[in-house]
GUSELO-465661 format. One line per field, with one value per residue (C-alpha): x, y, z; residue in one letter. Coordinates in nm, 4 decimals. Example, Ala and Ser with C-alpha at 12.3 -4.5 7.8 and 13.67 -1.06 7.14 Angstrom:
<recs>
px <- [1.2300 1.3670]
py <- [-0.4500 -0.1060]
pz <- [0.7800 0.7140]
code <- [a s]
</recs>
This chain:
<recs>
px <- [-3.8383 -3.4714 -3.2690 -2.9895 -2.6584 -2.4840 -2.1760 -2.1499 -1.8417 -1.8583 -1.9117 -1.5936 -1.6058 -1.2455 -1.1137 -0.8795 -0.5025 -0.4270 -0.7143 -0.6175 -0.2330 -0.3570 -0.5744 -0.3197 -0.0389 -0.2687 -0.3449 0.0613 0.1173 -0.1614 -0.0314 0.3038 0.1551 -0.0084 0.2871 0.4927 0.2843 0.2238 0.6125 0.7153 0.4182 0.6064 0.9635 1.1094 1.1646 1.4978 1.6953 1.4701 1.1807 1.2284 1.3428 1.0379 0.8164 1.0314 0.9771 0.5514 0.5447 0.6804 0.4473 0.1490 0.2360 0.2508 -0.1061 -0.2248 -0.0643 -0.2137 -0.5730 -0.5696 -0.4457 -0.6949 -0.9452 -0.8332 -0.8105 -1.1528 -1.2614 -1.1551 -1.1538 -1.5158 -1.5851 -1.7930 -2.1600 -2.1454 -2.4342 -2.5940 -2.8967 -2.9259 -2.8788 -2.5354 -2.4551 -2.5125 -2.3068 -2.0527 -2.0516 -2.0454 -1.8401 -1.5427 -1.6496 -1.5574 -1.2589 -1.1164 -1.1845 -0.9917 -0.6920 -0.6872 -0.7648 -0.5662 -0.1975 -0.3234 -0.3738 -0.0279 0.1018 -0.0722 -0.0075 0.3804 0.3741 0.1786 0.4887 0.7052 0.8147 0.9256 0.7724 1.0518 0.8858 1.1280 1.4173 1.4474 1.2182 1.0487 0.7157 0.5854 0.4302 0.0814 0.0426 0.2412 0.3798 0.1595 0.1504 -0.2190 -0.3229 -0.0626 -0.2474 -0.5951 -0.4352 -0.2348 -0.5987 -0.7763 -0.5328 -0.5760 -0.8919 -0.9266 -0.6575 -0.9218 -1.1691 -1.0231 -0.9532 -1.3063 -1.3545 -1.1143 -1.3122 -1.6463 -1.4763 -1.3032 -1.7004 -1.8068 -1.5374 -1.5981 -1.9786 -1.8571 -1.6657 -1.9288 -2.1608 -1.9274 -2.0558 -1.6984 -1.6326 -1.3580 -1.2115 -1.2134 -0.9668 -0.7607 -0.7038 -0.8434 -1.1045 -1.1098 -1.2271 -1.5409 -1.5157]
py <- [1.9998 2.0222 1.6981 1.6967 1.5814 1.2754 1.3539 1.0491 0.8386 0.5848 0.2174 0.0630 -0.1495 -0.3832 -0.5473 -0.8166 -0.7021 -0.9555 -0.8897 -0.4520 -0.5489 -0.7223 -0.4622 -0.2148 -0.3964 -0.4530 -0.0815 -0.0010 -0.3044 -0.1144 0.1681 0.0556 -0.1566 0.1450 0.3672 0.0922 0.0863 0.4319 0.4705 0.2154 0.3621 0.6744 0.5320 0.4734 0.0920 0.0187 -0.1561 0.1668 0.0320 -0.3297 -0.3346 -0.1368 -0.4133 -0.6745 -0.4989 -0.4497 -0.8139 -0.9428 -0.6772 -0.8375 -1.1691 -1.0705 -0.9022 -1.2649 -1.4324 -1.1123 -1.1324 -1.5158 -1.4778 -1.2118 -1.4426 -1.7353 -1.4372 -1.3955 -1.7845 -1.7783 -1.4393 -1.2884 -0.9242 -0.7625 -0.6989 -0.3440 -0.0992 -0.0153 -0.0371 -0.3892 -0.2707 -0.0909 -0.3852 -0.5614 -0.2900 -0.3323 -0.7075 -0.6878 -0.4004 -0.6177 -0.9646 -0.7349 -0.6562 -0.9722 -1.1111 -0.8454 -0.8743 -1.2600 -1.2021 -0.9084 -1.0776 -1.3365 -1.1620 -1.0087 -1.3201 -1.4924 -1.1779 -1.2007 -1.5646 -1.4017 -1.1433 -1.4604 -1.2797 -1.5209 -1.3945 -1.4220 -1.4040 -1.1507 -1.2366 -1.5708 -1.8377 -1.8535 -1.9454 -2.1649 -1.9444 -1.9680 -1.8957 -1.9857 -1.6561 -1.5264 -1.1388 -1.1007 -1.2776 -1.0788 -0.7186 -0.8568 -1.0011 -0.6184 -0.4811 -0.6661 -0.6507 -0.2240 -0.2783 -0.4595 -0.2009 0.1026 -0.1479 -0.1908 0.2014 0.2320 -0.0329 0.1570 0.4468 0.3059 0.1202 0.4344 0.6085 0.3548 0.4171 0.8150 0.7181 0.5568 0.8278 1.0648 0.8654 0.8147 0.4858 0.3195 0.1515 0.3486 0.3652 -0.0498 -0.0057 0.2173 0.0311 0.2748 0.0978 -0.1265 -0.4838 -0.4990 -0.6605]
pz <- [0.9797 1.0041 1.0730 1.2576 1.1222 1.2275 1.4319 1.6235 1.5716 1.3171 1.4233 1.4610 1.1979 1.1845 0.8313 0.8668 0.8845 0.6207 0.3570 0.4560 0.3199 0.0079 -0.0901 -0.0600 -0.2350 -0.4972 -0.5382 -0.5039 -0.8368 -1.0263 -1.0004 -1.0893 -1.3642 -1.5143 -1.4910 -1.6280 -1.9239 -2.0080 -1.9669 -2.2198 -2.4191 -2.4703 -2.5165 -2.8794 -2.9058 -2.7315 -2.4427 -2.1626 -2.3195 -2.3193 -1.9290 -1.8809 -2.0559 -1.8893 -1.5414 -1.6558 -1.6974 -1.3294 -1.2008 -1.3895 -1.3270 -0.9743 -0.9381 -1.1151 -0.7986 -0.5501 -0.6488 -0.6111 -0.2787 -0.2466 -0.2958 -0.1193 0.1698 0.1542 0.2190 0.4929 0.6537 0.4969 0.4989 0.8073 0.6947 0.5392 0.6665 0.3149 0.1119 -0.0654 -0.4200 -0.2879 -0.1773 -0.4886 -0.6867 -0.4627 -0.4954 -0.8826 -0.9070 -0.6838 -0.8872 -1.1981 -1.0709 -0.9980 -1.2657 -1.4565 -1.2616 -1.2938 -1.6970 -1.7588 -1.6604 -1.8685 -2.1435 -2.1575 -2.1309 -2.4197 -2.6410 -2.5621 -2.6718 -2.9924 -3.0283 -3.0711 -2.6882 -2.4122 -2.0911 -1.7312 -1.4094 -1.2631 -1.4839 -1.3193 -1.3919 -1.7934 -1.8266 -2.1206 -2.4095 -2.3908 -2.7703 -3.0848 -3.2264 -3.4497 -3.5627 -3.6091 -3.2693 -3.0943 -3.2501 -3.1154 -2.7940 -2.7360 -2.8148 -2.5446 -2.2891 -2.3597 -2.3197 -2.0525 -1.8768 -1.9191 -1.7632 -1.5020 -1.4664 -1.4684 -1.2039 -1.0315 -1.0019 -0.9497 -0.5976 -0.4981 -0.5574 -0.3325 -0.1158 -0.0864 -0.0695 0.2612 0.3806 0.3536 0.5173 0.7810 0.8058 0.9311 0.6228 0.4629 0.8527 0.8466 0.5712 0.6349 0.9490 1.1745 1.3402 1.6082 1.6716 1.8590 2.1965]
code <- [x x x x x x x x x x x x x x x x x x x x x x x x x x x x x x x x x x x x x x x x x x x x x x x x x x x x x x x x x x x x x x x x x x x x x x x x x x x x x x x x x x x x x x x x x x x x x x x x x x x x x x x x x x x x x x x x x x x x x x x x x x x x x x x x x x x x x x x x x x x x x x x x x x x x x x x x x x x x x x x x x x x x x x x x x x x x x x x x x x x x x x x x x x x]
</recs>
């Protein structure tokens, strides 16, 4: 027996305006995080570098501030029910608690392995924030190494939501369409 395809529209499934702009300045900081880093990366040490670190560290401190508004977001504005199996669900669920948690952690991290570096972290040149470590050279290597780490995590969480997000769009279940602002309210 041959099934037919689904070519109705998808449900018109709304996400709140607010939560839609956090979510997508948080993707537009990653990004910038990321290319931040990988830019500094490849520069010799020098004045380029350092206002590219400088510049890497407002942006991370800034994601920190993001995700817990994020959060606070979602208190009080919860996510529509999203048509999917239970265990999707679930993966979803753990795959965003993941991801939070990183980008509250990873910022963190940066921070505590500047104060390691004997490095006095600015928020956006303006206001210095108290070292969260004592310099010390070995701490700072293990601190560097996590927060690496914990950036291809979240690289990987990355790409497990935008799965989930394709998985969506394939189904054409209105999800994807909720976020990209595309679908109504229901009245």
């Amino acid at each position: 027996m041959v099934s037919a395809r689904n070519t109705a529209a998808p449900p018109r499934r709304a996400i709140d305006g607010g939560l839609r702009l956090l979510h997508w300045l948080t993707v537009a900081l990653l990004l910038l995080a990321f290319g931040l880093a990988w830019g500094f990366d490849s520069l010799p040490p020098g004045p380029a570098a350092g206002q590219l670190v400088t510049l890497h560290r407002t942006v991370g401190l800034s994601l920190f501030g993001l995700t817990a508004a994020r959060l606070a977001w979602r208190q009080w504005h919860p996510l529509p029910p999203v048509p999917a199996p239970a265990w999707e669900r679930w993966l979803a669920g753990t795959v965003q608690a993941a991801l939070y948690s990183a980008l509250l952690a990873q910022p963190l991290l940066g921070w505590a392995a500047s104060g390691a570096q004997g490095d006095s972290v600015a928020f956006a040149g303006l206001l210095t924030l108290p070292d969260l470590v004592d310099p010390d050279p070995d701490r700072a290597d293990q601190l560097l190494g996590l927060h690496k780490l914990l950036g291809f995590t979240i690289l990987a969480l990355v790409g497990l939501h935008v799965t989930g997000a394709l998985r969506h769009a394939i189904r054409r279940d209105g999800v994807l369409h909720g976020m990209l602002g595309r679908a109504k309210p229901a009245s």
